[in-house]
C-alpha positions in Angstrom: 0.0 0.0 0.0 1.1 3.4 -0.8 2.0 6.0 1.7 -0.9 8.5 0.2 -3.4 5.6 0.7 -2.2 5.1 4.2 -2.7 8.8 5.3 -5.8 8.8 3.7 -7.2 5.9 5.5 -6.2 7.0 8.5 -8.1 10.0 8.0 -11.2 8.4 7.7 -10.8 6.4 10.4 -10.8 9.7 12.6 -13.3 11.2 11.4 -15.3 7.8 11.8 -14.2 7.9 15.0 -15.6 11.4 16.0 -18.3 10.7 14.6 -19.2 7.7 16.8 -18.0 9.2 19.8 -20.8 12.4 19.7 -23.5 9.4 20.0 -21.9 7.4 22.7 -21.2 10.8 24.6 -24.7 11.5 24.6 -26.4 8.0 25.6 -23.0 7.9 28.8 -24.5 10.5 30.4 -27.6 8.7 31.1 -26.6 5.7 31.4 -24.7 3.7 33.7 -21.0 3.0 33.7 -19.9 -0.8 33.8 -19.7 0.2 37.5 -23.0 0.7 38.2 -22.6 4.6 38.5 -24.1 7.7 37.4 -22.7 10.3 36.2 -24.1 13.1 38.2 -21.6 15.9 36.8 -23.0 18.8 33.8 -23.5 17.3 30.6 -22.5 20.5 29.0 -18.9 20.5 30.7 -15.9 19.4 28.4 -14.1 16.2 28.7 -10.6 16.0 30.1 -8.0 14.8 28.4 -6.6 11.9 30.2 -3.0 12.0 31.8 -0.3 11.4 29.5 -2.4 11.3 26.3 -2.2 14.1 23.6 -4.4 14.7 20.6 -3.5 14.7 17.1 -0.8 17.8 16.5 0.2 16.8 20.3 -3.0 18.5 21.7 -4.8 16.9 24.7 -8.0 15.2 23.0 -10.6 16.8 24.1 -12.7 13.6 25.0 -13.9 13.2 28.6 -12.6 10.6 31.0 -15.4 8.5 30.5 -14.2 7.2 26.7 -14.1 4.1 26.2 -10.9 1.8 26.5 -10.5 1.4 23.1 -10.9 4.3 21.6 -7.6 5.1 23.1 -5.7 1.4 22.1 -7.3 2.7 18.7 -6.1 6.6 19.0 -2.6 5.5 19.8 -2.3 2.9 17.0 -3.0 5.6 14.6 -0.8 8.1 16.0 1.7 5.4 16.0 2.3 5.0 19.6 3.0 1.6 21.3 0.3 -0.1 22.7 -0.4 0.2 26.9 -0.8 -3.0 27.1 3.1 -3.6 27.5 3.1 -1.5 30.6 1.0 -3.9 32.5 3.1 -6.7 30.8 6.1 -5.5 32.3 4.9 -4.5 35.6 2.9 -8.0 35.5 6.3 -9.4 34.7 8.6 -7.4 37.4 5.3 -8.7 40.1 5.7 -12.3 39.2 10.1 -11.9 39.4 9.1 -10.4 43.0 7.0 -13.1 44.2 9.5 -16.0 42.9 12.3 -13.8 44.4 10.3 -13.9 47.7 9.5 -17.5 47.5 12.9 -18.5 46.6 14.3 -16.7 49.5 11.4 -18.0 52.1 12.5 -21.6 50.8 15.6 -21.3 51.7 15.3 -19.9 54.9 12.8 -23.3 55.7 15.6 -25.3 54.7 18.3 -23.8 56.4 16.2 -23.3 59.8 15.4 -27.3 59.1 19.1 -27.9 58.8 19.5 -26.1 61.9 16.9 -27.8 63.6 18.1 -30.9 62.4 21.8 -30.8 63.9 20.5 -29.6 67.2 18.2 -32.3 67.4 21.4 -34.7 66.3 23.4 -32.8 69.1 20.8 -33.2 71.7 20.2 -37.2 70.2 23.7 -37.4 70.9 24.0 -35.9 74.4 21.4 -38.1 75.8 23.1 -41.1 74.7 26.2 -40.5 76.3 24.1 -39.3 79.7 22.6 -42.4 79.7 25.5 -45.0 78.9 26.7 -42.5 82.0 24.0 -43.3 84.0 22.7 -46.6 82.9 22.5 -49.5 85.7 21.4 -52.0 83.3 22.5 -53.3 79.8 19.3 -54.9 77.8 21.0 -56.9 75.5 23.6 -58.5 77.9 20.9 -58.6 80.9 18.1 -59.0 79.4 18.0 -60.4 75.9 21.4 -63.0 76.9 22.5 -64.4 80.1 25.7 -62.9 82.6 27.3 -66.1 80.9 27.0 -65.8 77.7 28.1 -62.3 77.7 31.1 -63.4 79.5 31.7 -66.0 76.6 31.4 -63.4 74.6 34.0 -61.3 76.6 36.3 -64.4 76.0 37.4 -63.7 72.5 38.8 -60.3 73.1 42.3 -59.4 74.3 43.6 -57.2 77.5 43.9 -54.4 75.3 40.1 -54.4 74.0 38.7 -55.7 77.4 40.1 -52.4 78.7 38.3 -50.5 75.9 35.5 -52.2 76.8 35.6 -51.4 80.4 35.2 -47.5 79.4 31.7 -48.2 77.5 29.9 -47.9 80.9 29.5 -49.5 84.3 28.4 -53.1 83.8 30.6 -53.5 80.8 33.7 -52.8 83.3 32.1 -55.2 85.5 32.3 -57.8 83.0 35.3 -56.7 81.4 36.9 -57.2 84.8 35.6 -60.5 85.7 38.5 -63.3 86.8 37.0 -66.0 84.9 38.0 -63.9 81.3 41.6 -63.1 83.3 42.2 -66.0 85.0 41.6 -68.0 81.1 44.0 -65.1 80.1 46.7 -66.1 82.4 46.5 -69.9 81.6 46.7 -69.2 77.8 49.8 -67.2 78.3 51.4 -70.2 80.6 51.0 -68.7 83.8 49.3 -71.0 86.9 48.4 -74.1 84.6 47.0 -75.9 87.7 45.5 -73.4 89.5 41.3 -72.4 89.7 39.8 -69.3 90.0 39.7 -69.4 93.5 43.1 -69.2 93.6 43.8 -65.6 93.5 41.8 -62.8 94.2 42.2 -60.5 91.7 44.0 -62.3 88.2 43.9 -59.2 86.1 46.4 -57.9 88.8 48.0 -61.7 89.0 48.5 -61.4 85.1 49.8 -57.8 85.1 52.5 -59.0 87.7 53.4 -61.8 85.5 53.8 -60.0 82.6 56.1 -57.1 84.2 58.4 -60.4 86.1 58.4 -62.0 82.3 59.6 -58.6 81.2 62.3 -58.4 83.8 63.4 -61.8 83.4 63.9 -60.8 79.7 66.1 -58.2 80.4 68.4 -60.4 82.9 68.8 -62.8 80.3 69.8 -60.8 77.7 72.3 -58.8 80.1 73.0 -61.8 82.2 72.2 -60.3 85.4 71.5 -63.2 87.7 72.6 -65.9 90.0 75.2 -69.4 89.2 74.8 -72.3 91.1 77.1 -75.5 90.6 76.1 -78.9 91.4 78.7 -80.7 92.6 78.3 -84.1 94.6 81.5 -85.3 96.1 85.2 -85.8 95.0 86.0 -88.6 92.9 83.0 -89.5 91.2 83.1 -88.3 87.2 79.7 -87.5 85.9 78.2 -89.7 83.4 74.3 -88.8 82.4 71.7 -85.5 83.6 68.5 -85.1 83.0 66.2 -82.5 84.2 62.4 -81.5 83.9 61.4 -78.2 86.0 62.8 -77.7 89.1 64.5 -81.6 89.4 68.1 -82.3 88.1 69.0 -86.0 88.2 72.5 -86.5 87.5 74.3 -90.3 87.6 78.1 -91.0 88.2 81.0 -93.9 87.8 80.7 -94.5 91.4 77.1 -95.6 90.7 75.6 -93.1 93.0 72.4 -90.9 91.7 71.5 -87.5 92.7 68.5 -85.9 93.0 68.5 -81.8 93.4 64.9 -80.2 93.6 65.7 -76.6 92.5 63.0 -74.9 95.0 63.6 -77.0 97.6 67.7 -77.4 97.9 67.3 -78.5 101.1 64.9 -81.1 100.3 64.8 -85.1 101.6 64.2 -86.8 98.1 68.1 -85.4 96.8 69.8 -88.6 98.4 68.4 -91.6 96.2 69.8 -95.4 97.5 70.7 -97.8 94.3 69.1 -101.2 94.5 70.8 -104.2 96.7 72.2 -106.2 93.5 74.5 -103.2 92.1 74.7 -102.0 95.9 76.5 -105.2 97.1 78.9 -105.2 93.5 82.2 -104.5 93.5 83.6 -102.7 92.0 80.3 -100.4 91.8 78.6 -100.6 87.7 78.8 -97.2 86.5 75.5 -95.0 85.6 75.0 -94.9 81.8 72.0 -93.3 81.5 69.3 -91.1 83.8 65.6 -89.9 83.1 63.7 -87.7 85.5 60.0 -86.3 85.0 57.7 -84.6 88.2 56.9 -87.9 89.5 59.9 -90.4 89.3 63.3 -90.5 88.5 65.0 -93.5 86.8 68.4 -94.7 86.0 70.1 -97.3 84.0 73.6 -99.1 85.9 76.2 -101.0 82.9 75.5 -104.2 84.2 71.8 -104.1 82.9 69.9 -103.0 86.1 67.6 -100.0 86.0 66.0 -98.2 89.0 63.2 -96.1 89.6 62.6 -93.8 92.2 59.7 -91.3 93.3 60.7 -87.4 93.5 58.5 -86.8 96.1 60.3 -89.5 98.7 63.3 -90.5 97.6 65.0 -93.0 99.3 64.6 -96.9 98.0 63.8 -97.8 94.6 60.1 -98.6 94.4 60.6 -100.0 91.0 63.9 -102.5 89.7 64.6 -104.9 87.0 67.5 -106.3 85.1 67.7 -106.1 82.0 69.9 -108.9 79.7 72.6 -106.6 78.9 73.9 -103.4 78.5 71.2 -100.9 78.5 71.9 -98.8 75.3 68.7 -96.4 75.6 66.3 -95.3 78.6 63.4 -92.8 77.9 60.8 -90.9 80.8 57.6 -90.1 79.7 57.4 -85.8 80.3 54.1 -85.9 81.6 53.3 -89.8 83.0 54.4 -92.7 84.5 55.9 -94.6 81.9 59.4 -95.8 80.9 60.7 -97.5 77.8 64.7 -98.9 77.8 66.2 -100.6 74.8 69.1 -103.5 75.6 70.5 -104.6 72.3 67.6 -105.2 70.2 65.3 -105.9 72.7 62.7 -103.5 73.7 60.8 -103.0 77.2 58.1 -100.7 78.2 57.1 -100.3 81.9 53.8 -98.6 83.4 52.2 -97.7 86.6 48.2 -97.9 87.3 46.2 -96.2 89.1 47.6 -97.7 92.3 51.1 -97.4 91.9 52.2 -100.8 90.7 54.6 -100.2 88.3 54.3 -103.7 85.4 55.4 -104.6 81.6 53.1 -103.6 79.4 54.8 -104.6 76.6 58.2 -106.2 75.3 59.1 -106.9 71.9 62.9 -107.4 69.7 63.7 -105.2 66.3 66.0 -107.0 63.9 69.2 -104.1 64.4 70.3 -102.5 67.6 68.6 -99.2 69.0 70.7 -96.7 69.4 68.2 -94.3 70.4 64.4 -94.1 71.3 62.3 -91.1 72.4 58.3 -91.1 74.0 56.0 -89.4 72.4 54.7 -86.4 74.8 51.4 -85.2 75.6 49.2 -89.0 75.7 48.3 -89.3 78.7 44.9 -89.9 78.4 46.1 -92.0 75.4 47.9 -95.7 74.7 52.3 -94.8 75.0 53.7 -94.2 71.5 57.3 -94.6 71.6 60.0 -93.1 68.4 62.7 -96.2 68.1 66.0 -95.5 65.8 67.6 -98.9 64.7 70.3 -98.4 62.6 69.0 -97.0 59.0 65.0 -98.1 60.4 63.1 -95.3 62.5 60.3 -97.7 63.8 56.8 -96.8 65.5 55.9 -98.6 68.6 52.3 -99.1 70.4 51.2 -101.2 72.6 48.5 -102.0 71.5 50.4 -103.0 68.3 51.9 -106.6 67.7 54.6 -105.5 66.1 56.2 -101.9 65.9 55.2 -100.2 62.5 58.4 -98.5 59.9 58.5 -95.1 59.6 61.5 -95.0 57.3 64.2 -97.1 56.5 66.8 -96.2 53.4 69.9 -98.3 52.5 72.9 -96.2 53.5 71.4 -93.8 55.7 72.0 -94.1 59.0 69.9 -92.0 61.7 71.9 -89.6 63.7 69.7 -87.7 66.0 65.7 -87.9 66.8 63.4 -86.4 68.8 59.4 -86.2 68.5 56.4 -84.0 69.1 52.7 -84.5 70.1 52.2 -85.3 66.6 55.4 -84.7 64.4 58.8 -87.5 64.9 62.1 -86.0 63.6 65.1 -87.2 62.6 68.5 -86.3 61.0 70.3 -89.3 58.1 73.5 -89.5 57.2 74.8 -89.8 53.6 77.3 -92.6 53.5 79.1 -94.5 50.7 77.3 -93.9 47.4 74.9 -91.7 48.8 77.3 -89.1 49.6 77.2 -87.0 46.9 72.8 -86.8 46.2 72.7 -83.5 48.2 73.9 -84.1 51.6 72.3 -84.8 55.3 68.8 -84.0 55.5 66.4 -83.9 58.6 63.3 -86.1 57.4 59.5 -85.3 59.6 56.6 -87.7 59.5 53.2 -87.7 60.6 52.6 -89.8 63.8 48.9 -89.8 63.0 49.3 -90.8 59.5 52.7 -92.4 59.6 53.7 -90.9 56.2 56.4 -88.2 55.5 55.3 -84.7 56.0 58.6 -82.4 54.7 62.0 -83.2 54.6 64.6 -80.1 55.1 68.4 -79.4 55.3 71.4 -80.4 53.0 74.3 -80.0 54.6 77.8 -81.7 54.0 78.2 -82.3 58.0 76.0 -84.5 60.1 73.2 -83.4 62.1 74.2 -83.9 65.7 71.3 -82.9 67.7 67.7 -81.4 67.2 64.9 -79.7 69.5 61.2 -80.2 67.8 59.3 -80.7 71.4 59.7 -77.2 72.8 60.5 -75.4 69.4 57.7 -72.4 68.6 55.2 -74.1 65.9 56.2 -74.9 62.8 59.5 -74.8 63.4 62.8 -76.8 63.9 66.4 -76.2 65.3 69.1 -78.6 65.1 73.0 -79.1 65.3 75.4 -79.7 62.9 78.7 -80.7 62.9 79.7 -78.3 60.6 79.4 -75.8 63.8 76.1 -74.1 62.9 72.8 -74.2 64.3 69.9 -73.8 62.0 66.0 -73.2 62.5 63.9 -74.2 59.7 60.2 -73.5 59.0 58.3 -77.2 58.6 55.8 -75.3 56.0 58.0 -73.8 53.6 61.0 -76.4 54.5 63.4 -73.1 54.1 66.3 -72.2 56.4 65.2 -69.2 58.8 68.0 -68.8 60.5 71.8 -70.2 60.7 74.6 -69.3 63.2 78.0 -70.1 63.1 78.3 -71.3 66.8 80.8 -73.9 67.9 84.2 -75.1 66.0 83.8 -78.4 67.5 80.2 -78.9 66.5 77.3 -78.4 68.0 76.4 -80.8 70.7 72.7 -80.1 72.2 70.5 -77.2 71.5 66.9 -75.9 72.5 64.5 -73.0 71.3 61.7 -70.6 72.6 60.0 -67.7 71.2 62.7 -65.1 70.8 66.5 -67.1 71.8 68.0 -70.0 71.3 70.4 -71.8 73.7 73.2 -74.1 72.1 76.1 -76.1 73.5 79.3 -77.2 71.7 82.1 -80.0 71.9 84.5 -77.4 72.6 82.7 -76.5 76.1 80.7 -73.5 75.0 77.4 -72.0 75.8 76.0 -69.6 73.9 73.2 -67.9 74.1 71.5 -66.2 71.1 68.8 -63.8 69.8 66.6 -65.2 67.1 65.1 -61.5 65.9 68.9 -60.6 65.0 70.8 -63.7 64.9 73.5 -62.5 67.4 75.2 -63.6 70.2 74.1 -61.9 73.4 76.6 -64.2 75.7 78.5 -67.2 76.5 79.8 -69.7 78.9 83.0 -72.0 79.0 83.9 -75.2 80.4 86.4 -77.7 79.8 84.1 -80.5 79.1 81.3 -81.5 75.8 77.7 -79.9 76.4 75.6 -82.7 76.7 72.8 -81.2 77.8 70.9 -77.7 77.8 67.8 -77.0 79.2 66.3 -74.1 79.9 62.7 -72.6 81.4 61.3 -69.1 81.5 63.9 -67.9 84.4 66.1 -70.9 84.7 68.9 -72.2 82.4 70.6 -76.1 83.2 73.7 -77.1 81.3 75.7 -79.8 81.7 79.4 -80.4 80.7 79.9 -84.2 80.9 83.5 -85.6 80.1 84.0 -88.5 77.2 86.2 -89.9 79.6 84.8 -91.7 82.5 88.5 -92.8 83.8 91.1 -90.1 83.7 94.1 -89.8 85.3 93.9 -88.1 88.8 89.9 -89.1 88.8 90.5 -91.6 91.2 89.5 -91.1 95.0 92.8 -92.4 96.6 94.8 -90.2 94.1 96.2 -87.0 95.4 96.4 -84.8 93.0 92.4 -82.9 93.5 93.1 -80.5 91.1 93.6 -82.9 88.0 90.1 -84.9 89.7 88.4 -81.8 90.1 89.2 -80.8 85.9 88.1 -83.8 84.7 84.9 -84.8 86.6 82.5 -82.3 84.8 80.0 -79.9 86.2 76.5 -78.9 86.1 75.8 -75.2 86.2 72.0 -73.7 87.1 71.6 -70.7 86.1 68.7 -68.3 87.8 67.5 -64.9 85.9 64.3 -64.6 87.9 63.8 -61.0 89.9 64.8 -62.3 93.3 68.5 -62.8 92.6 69.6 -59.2 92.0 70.6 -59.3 95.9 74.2 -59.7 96.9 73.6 -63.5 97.6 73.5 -63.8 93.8 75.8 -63.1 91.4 77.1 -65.3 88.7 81.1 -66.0 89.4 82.3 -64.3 87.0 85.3 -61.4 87.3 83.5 -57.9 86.5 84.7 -54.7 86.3 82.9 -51.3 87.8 83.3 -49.7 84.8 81.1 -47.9 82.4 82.2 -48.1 79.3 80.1 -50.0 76.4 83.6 -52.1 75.2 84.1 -55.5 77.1 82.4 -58.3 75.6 82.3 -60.5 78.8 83.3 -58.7 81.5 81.4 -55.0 81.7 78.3 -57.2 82.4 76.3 -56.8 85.8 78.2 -59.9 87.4 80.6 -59.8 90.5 82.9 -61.6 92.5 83.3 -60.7 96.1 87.0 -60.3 95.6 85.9 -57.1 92.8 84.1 -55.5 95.6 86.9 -55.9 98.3 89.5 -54.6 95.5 87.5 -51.9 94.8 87.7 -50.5 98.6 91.4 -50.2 98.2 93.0 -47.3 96.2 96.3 -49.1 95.5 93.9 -51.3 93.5 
């Protein structure tokens, strides 16, 4: 459309427009307005031009107030004005941004005041449940939902450290974290009182803390030998032969044919003088002592004319059980923990028992084809038929009872058994590679299975021969031996690797025995060492002139034994003269005591010390006096 036909059309709608608005004037001022009202004012007085609105030229239009709404949407479009309509859009718009503004802002105060709420609540929750574990007399699920005793069980599982947690919680979990039923089972799984009850003592949590500060101080004294030396000596003349110890007892034989009883705890005690039977009694001259076997109840030894004796540690005195064997008795064997005794003469094989009563009788005798050389009883059966380890030559046999005939654990042409000794269910033993067999990877240290008689791991492969080895007090699943290539070696049964080897004696290593943290090994030379398994070294050692034949050792106690190979030296008689060449050769037996009570004076180990304080001194600068080092010391010339 052209601009001319544009104007013009606009101009007709004006005038059509002001036209209309003359009649609708007219009939508005009789009429009501959409309101219901009159319009009471002078129908001859002008209209007002409404605020903000101009006429055509910009001249106010000259139209009253009471126009109609769209003569002015229709004015504005023709004067090419925007529409009205937008304001109220916009101010409809800026109401609706205020209200979501508000709303948005209200929501978020709800939520933060619920937040608030919330963690007060959580707070106070909280508090309350701490006030009343505080203040709590009673625990439902332990005192009502399960008995005292079943919580106790429960209670059993846990260690000191988490039964002291535990004892924080409130008041009745203290009461049952301190209960001496769970301490008193605490103390007997860490060794302490085995044959007590819980009557016993009346407070084992302290009983247990005591123990556990004494097994800390008994530690230390062994490591820095700090302690007490006792030697047993009988009388002049005699040359020792065989010991044996378990516990406090120390049974020790001699060429004269005397036996010896010493009760650690009780030195004083009536059971140390044992009598020998009539037969080797009225002999002359008197049948040396070849072997000795001592357990808590009796002590039992074997004479070189075949007899054997057994005597009760609790009396002493007379034999209450003898026999004689054929010939020389070549092995003897003490059960650890019952009555029963097993002894070996040639090939021939006895094994004695006591019953309920006392009466000591044969339960069983049988013959192997070779010799035994050695023979070991199984530990820990007491409630169960003997089992007795035999070593015949190249055979390691099984023997029961209840058995006709003993049953072959292993037997290999060539390999002759050195050393044995058994467990509650393992038997151990070290062969020797001889002849041909000498070059298919040395000496090994085969284990077997006493349940299942069959071969469990065999370690080791050394070029020397295993001399001794300790499986009944080593930790579980592991092993020490001897060698006589002069190291000692601990193996671990489940991997069958070496854990640890020390180079100990130069004259091989003779006896040896293990714990949880040292190890205690004797030498032909005369040496005892003492090592420490966590670093492999040597924390100290003892000389004597004679072979270590025997170590044994306890928590506080240590018993070695330094026997002589031989039982007729010069000077060892009793008429000779010459004590000091008797007194070398006749051996000794040394007790050793690291326990708390013998820091005092009374106890000091015989060895020289010095009062100095410097770190050098490997044997000397040690905690160990001789009263001539005190009296020195008093003197300044010294």
């Amino acid at each position: 459309m052209a601009e001319n036909d544009l104007a013009a059309f606009r101009e007709r709608w004006k005038r059509e427009l002001s036209s209309n608005l003359t009649g609708v004037a007219s009939s508005s001022r009789d009429v009501p307005d959409q309101s219901g009202r009159r319009d009471l004012k002078n129908t001859d007085e002008p209209l007002k031009p409404e605020r903000g609105e101009t006429g055509v030229g910009g001249k106010a239009d000259s139209e009253t107030e009471d126009q109609p709404e769209y003569v002015s949407i229709a004015r504005s479009l023709l004067d090419g004005r925007t529409s009205p309509l937008l304001d109220r859009i916009e101010e409809e718009r800026t109401k609706r941004k205020r209200l979501y503004q508000n709303m948005t802002n209200a929501c978020s105060a709800s939520l933060q005041q619920q937040r608030k709420v919330k963690k007060v609540k959580e707070e106070e929750l909280v508090d309350q449940l701490i006030q009343d574990l505080n203040e709590v007399n009673d625990i439902p699920f332990f005192d009502i939902e399960l008995p005292y005793e079943l919580a106790l069980k429960i209670f059993q599982y846990l260690n000191c450290a988490e039964l002291g947690r535990c004892a924080q919680v409130s008041r009745v979990w203290r009461v049952l974290a301190e209960d001496d039923v769970l301490w008193f089972r605490m103390c007997q799984r860490e060794g302490y009182y085995q044959n007590f009850k819980v009557s016993d003592s009346p407070c084992w949590k302290s009983t247990l803390r005591d123990c556990r500060n004494s097994a800390k101080t008994v530690r230390s004294n062994w490591k820095n030998r700090v302690g007490s030396i006792r030697q047993l000596q009988f009388e002049l003349g005699k040359v020792l032969c065989d010991v044996s110890s378990c516990d406090s007892f120390v049974l020790a034989g001699y060429t004269s044919g005397d036996v010896r009883l010493w009760d650690t705890l009780h030195w004083d005690s009536s059971a140390s003088y044992l009598k020998t039977n009539s037969l080797s009694a009225n002999t002359s001259p008197r049948p040396h002592v070849s072997h000795v076997q001592v357990n808590n109840t009796v002590a039992a030894a074997a004479y070189e004319d075949g007899c054997i004796d057994l005597w009760s540690t609790e009396t002493g005195g007379a034999p209450i059980h003898h026999y004689q064997r054929p010939g020389r008795v070549q092995a003897l064997a003490l059960s650890p923990d019952c009555p029963v005794l097993v002894s070996a003469s040639g090939s021939d094989i006895r094994l004695d028992s006591a019953n309920d009563c006392g009466y000591w009788k044969t339960v069983c005798q049988t013959q192997l084809p070779k010799t035994v050389e050695s023979l070991i009883l199984v530990p820990d059966r007491a409630d169960q038929s003997p089992l007795v380890v035999l070593a015949a030559g190249e055979d390691v046999c099984l023997l029961n009872p209840r058995e006709e005939q003993p049953q072959t654990l292993h037997s290999v042409y060539g390999h002759p058994v050195t050393c044995l000794d058994a467990s509650n269910s393992l038997a151990a033993f070290g062969v020797k590679r001889t002849g041909w067999a000498m070059h298919d990877g040395g000496n090994k240290i085969h284990v077997y299975s006493l349940e299942t008689s069959k071969p469990t791991i065999c370690v080791g492969s050394s070029p020397g021969d295993f001399t001794c080895l300790n499986l009944r007090d080593s930790p579980p699943h592991l092993l020490v031996c001897g060698n006589r290539d002069r190291r000692v070696r601990v193996f671990d049964l489940r991997t069958g690797s070496s854990v640890l080897s020390l180079y100990a004696h130069h004259l091989g290593v003779t006896s040896v025995q293990v714990d949880d943290w040292k190890i205690v090994s004797g030498g032909g030379e005369g040496l005892v060492c003492v090592w420490e398994t966590r670093m492999g070294a040597k924390l100290w050692e003892m000389h004597n002139r004679h072979p270590v034949r025997h170590v044994r050792f306890n928590t506080s106690t240590l018993l070695t034994a330094n026997i002589p190979d031989d039982k007729s030296p010069r000077g060892a008689c009793i008429t000779d003269d010459d004590l000091t060449a008797h007194r070398r050769h006749r051996g000794v037996i040394c007790h050793y005591d690291f326990s708390e009570d013998t820091l005092s004076q009374d106890h000091v180990l015989p060895i020289c010390r010095s009062d100095y304080t410097e770190s050098y001194g490997y044997n000397y600068n040690i905690n160990l006096a001789m009263p001539y080092d005190r009296l020195a010391g008093s003197h300044p010339s010294h």
